[in-house]
N, CA, C and O atoms as a GROMACS GRO file, in nm:
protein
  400
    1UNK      N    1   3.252   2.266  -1.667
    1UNK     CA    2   3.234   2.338  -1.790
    1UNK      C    3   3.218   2.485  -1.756
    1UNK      O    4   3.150   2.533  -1.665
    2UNK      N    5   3.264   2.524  -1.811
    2UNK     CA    6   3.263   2.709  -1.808
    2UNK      C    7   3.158   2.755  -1.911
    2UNK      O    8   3.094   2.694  -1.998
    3UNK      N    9   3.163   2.921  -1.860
    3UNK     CA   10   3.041   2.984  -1.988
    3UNK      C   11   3.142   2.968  -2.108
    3UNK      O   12   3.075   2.932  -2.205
    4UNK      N   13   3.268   2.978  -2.140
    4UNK     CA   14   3.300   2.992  -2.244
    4UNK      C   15   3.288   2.832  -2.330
    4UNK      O   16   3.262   2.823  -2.450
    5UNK      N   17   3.306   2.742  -2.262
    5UNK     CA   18   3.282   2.609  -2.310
    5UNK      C   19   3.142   2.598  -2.384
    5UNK      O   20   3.132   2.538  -2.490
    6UNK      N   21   3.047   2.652  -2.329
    6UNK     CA   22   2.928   2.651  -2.366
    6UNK      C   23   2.907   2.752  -2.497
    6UNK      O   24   2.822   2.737  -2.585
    7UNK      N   25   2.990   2.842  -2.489
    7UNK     CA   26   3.032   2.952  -2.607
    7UNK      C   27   3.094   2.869  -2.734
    7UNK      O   28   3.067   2.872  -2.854
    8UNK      N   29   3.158   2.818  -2.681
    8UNK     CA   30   3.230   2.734  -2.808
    8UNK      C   31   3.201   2.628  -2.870
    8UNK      O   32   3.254   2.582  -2.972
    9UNK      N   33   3.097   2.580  -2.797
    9UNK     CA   34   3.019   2.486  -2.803
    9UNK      C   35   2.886   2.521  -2.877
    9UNK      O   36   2.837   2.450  -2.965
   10UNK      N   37   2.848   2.606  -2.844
   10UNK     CA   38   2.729   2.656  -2.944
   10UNK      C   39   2.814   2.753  -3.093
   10UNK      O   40   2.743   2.760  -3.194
   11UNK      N   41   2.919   2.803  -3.101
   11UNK     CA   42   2.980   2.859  -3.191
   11UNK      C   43   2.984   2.719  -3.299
   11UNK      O   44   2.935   2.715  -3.412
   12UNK      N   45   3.067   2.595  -3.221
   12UNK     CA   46   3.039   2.477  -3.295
   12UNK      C   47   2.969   2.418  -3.370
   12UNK      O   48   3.014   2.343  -3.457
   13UNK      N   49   2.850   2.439  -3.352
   13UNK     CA   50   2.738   2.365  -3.330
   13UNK      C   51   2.673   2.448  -3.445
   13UNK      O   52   2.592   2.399  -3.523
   14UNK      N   53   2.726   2.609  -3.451
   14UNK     CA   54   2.658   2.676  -3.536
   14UNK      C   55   2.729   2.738  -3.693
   14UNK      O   56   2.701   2.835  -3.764
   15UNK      N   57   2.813   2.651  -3.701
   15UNK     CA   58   2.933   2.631  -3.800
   15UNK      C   59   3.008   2.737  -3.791
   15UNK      O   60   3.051   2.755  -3.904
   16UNK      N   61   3.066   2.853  -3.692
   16UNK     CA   62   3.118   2.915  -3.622
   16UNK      C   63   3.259   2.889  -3.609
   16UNK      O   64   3.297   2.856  -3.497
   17UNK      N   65   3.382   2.900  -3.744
   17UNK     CA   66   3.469   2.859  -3.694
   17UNK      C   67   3.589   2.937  -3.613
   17UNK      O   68   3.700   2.887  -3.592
   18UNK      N   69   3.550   3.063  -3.574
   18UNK     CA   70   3.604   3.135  -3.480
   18UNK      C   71   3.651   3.047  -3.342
   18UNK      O   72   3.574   2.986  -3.268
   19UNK      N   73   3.771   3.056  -3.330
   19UNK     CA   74   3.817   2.918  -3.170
   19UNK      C   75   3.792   3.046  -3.058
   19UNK      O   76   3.791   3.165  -3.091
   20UNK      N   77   3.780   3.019  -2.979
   20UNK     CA   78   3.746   3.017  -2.813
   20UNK      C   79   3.768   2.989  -2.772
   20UNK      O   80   3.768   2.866  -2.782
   21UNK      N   81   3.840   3.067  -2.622
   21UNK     CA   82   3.930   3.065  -2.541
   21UNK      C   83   3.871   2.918  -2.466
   21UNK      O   84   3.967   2.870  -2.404
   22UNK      N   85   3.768   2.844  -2.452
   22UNK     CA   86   3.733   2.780  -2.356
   22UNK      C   87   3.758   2.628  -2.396
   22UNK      O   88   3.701   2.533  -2.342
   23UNK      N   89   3.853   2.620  -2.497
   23UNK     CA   90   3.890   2.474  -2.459
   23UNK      C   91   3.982   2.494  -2.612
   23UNK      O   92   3.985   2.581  -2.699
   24UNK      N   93   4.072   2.328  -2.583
   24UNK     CA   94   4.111   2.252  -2.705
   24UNK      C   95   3.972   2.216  -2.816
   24UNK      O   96   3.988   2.230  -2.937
   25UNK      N   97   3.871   2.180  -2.772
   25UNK     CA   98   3.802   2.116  -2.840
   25UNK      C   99   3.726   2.192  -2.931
   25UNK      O  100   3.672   2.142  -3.030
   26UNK      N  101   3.717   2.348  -2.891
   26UNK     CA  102   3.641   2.423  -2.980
   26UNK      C  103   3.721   2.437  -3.119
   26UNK      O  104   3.646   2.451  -3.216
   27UNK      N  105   3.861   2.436  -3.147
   27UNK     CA  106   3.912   2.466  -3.182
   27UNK      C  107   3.981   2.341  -3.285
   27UNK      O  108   4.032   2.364  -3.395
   28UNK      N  109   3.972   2.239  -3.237
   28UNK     CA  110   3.994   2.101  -3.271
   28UNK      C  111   3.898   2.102  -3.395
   28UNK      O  112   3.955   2.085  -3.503
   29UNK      N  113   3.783   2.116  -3.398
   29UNK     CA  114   3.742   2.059  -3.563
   29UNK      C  115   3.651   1.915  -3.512
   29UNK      O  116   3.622   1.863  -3.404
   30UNK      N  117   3.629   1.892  -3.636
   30UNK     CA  118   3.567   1.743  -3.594
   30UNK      C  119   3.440   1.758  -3.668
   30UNK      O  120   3.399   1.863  -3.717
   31UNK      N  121   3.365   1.610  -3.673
   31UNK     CA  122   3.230   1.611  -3.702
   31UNK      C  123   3.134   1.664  -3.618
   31UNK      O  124   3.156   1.720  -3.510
   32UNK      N  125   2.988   1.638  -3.689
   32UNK     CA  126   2.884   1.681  -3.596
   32UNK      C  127   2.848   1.598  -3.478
   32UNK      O  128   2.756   1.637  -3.406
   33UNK      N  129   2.891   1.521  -3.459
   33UNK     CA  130   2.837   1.388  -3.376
   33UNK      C  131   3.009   1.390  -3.242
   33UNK      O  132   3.016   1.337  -3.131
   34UNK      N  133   3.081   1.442  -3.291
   34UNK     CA  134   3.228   1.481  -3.190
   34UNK      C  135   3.179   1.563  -3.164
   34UNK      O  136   3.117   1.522  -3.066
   35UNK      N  137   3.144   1.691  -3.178
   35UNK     CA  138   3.111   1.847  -3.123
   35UNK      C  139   3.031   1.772  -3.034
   35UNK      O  140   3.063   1.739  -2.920
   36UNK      N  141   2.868   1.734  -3.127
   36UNK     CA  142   2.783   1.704  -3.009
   36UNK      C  143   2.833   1.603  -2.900
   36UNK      O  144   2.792   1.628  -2.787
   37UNK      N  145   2.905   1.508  -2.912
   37UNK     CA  146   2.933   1.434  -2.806
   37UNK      C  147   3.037   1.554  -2.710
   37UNK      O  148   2.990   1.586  -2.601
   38UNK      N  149   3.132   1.599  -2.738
   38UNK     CA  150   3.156   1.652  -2.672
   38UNK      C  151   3.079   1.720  -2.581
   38UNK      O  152   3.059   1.671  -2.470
   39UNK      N  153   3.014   1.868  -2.624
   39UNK     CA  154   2.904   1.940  -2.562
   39UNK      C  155   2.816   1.906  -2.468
   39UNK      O  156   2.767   1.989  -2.390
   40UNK      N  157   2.772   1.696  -2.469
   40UNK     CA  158   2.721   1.638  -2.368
   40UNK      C  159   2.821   1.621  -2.257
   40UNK      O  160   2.783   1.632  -2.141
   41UNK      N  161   2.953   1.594  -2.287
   41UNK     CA  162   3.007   1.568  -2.173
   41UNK      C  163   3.039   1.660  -2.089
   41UNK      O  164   3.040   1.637  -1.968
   42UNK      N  165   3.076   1.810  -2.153
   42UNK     CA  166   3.075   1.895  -2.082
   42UNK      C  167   2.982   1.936  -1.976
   42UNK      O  168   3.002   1.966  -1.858
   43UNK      N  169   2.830   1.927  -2.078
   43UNK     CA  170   2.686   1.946  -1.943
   43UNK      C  171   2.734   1.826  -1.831
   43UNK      O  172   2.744   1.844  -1.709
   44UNK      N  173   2.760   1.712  -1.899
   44UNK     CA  174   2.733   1.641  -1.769
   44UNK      C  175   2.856   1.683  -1.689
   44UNK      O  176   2.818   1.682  -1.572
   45UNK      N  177   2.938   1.706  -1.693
   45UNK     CA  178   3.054   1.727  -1.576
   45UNK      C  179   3.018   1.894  -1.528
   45UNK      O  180   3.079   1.950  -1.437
   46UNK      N  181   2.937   1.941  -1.585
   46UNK     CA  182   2.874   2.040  -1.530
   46UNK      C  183   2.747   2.062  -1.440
   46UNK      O  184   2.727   2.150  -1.355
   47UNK      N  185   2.671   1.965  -1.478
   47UNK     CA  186   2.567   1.900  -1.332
   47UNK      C  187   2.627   1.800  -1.254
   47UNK      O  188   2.590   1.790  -1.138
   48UNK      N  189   2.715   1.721  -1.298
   48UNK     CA  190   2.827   1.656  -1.142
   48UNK      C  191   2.852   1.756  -1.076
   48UNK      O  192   2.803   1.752  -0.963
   49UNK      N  193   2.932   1.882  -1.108
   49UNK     CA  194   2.993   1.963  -1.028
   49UNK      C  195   2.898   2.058  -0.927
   49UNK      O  196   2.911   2.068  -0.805
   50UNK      N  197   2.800   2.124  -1.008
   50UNK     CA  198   2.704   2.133  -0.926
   50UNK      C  199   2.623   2.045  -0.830
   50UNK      O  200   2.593   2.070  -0.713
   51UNK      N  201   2.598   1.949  -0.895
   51UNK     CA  202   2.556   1.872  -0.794
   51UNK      C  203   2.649   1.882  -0.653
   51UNK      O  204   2.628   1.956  -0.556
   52UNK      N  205   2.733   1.808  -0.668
   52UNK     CA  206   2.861   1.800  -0.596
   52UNK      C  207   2.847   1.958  -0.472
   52UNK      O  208   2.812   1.951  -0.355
   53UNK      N  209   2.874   2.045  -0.524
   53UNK     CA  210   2.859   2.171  -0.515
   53UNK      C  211   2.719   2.169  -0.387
   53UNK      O  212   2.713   2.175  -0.265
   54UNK      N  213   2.640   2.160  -0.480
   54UNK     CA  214   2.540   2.139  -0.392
   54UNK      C  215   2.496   2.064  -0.252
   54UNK      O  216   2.437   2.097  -0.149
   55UNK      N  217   2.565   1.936  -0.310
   55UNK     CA  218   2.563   1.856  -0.150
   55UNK      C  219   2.641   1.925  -0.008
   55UNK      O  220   2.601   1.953   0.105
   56UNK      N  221   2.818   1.940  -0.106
   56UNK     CA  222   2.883   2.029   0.016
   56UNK      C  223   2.787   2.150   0.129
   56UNK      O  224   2.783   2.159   0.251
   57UNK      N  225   2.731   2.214   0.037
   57UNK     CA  226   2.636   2.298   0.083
   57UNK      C  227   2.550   2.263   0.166
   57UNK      O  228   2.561   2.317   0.276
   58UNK      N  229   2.480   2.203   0.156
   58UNK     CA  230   2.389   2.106   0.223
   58UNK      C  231   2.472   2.036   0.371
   58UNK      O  232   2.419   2.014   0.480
   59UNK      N  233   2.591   2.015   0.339
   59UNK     CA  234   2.671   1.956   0.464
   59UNK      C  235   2.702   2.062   0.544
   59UNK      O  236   2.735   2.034   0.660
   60UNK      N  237   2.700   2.212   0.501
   60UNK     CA  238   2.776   2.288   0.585
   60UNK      C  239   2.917   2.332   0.545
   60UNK      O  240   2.995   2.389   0.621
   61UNK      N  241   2.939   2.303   0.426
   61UNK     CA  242   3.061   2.307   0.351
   61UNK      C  243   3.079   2.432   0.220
   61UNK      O  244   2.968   2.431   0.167
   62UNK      N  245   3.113   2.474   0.190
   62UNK     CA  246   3.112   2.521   0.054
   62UNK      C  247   3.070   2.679   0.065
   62UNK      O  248   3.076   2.738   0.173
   63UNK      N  249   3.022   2.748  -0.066
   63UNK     CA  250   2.988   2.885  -0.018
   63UNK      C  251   2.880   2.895  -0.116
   63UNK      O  252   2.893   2.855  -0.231
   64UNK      N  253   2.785   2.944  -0.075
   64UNK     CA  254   2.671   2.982  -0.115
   64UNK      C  255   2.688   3.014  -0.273
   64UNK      O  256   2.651   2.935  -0.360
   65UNK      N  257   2.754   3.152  -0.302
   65UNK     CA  258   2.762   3.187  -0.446
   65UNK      C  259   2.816   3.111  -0.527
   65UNK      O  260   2.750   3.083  -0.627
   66UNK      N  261   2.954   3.051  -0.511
   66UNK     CA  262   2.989   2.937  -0.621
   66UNK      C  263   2.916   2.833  -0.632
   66UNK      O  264   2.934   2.769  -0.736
   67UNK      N  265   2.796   2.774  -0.517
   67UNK     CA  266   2.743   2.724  -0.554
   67UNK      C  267   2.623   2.731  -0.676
   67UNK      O  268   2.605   2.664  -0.778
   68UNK      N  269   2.537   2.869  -0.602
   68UNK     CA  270   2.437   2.912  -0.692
   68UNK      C  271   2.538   2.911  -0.856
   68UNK      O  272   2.509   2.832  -0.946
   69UNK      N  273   2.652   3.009  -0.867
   69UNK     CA  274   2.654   3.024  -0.981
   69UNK      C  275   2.701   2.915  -1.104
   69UNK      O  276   2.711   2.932  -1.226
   70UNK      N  277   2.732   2.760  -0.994
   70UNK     CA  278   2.745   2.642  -1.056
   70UNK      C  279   2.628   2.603  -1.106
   70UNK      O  280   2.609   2.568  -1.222
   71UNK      N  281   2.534   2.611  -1.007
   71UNK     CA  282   2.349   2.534  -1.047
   71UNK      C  283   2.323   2.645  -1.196
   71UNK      O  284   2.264   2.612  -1.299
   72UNK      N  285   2.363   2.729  -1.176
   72UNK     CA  286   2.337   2.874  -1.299
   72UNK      C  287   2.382   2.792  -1.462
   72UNK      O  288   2.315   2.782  -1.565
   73UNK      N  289   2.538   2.740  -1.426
   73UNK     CA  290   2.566   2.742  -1.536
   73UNK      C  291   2.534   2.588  -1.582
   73UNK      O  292   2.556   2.557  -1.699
   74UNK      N  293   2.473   2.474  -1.471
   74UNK     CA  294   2.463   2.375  -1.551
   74UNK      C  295   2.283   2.412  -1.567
   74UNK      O  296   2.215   2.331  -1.630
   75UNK      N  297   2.230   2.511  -1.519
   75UNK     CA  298   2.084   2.505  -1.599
   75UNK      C  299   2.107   2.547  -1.708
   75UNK      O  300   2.059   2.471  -1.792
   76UNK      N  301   2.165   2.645  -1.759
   76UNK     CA  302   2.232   2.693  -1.911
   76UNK      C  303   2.277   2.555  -1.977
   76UNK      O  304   2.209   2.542  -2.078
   77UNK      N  305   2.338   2.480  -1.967
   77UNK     CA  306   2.408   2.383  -2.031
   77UNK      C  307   2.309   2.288  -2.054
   77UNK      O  308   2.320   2.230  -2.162
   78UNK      N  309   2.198   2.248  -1.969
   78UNK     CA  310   2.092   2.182  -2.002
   78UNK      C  311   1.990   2.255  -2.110
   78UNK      O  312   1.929   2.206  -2.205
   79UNK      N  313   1.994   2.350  -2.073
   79UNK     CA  314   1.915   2.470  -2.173
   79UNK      C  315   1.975   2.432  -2.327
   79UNK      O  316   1.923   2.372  -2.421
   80UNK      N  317   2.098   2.488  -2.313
   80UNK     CA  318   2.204   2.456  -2.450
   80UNK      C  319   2.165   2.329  -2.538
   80UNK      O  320   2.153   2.317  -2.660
   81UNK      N  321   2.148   2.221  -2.410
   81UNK     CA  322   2.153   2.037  -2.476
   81UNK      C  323   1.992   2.051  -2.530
   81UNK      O  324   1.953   1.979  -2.622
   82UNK      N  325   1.923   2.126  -2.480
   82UNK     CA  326   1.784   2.092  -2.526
   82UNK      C  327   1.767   2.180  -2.661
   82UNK      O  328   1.721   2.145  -2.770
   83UNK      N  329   1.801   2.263  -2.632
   83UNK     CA  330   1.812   2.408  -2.773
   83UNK      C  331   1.863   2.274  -2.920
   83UNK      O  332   1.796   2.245  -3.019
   84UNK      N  333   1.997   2.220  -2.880
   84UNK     CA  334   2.066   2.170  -2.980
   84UNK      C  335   1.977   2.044  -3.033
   84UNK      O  336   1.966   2.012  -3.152
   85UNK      N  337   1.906   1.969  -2.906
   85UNK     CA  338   1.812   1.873  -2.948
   85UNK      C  339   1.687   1.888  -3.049
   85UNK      O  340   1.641   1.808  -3.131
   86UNK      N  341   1.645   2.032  -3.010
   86UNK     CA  342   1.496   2.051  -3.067
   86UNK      C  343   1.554   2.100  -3.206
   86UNK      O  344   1.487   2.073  -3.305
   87UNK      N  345   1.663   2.164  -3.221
   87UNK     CA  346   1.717   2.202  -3.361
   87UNK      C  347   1.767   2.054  -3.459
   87UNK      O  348   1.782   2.046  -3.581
   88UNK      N  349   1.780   1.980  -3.387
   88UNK     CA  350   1.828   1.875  -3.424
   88UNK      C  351   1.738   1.790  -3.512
   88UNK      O  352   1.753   1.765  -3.632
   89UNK      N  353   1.644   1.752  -3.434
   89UNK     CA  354   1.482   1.703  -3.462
   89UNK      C  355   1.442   1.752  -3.538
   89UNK      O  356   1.413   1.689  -3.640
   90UNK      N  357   1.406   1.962  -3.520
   90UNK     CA  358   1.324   1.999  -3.613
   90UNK      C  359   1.414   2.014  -3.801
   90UNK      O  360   1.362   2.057  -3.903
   91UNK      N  361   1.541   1.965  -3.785
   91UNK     CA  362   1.604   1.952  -3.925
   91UNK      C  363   1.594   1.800  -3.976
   91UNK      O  364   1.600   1.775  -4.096
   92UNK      N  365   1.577   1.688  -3.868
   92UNK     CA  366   1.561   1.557  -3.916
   92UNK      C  367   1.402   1.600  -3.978
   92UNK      O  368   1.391   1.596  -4.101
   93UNK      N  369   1.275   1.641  -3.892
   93UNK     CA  370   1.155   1.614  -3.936
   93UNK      C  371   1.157   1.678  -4.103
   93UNK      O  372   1.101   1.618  -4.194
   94UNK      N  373   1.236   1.819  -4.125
   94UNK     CA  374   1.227   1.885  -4.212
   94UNK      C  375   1.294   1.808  -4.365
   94UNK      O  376   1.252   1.817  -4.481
   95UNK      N  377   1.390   1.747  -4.318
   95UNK     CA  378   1.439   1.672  -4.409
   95UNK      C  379   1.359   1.538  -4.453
   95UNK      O  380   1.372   1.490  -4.566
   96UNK      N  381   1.265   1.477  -4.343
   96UNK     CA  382   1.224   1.336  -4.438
   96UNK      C  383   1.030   1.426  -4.470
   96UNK      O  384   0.926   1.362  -4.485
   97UNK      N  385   1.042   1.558  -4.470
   97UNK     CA  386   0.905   1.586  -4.521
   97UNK      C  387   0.962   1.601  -4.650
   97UNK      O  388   0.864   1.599  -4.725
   98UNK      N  389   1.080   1.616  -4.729
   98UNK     CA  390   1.117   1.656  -4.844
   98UNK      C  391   1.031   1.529  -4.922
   98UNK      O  392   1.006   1.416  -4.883
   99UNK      N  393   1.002   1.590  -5.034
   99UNK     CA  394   1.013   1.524  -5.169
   99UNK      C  395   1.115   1.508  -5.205
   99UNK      O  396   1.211   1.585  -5.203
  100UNK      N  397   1.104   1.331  -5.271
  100UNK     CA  398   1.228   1.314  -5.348
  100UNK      C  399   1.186   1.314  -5.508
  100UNK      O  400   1.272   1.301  -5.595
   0.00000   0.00000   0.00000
């Protein structure tokens, strides 16, 4: 996942229908539950890669900065998944405090 994936992904997320360079999917449309599924899969193939990233490193393999700036962008993307969670929640709680 790239920063712009994560761009388009929160543009998504924030009824933002401006498309972004960082994928088909920003641009694709869809429900709330496609965006969000999407947006998870992206984090996760974004802490695989770091991860990944990381081990090489650890072997003696790889280069220091693409690594760091992989661990960079899947702490952002976890950041992102939690941002979208707590917004998520705090509109479910807000909605069943309503009066009907």
């Amino acid at each position: 996942m790239t920063t712009g994936a994560i761009e388009s992904g929160a543009r998504a997320l924030a009824g933002d229908p401006a498309p972004a360079a960082g994928g088909p999917r920003a641009a694709a449309g869809g429900s709330f539950a496609e965006r969000l599924g999407a947006l998870l899969e992206d984090a996760d193939r974004v802490q695989q890669d770091a991860e990944a990233r990381a081990r090489a490193l650890a072997a003696g393999q790889g280069d220091v900065v693409e690594t760091m700036v992989s661990l960079s962008r899947a702490e952002l993307s976890v950041q992102l998944v939690t941002q979208v969670r707590d917004r998520a929640l705090e509109a479910y709680h807000e909605i069943m405090r309503m009066q009907v």
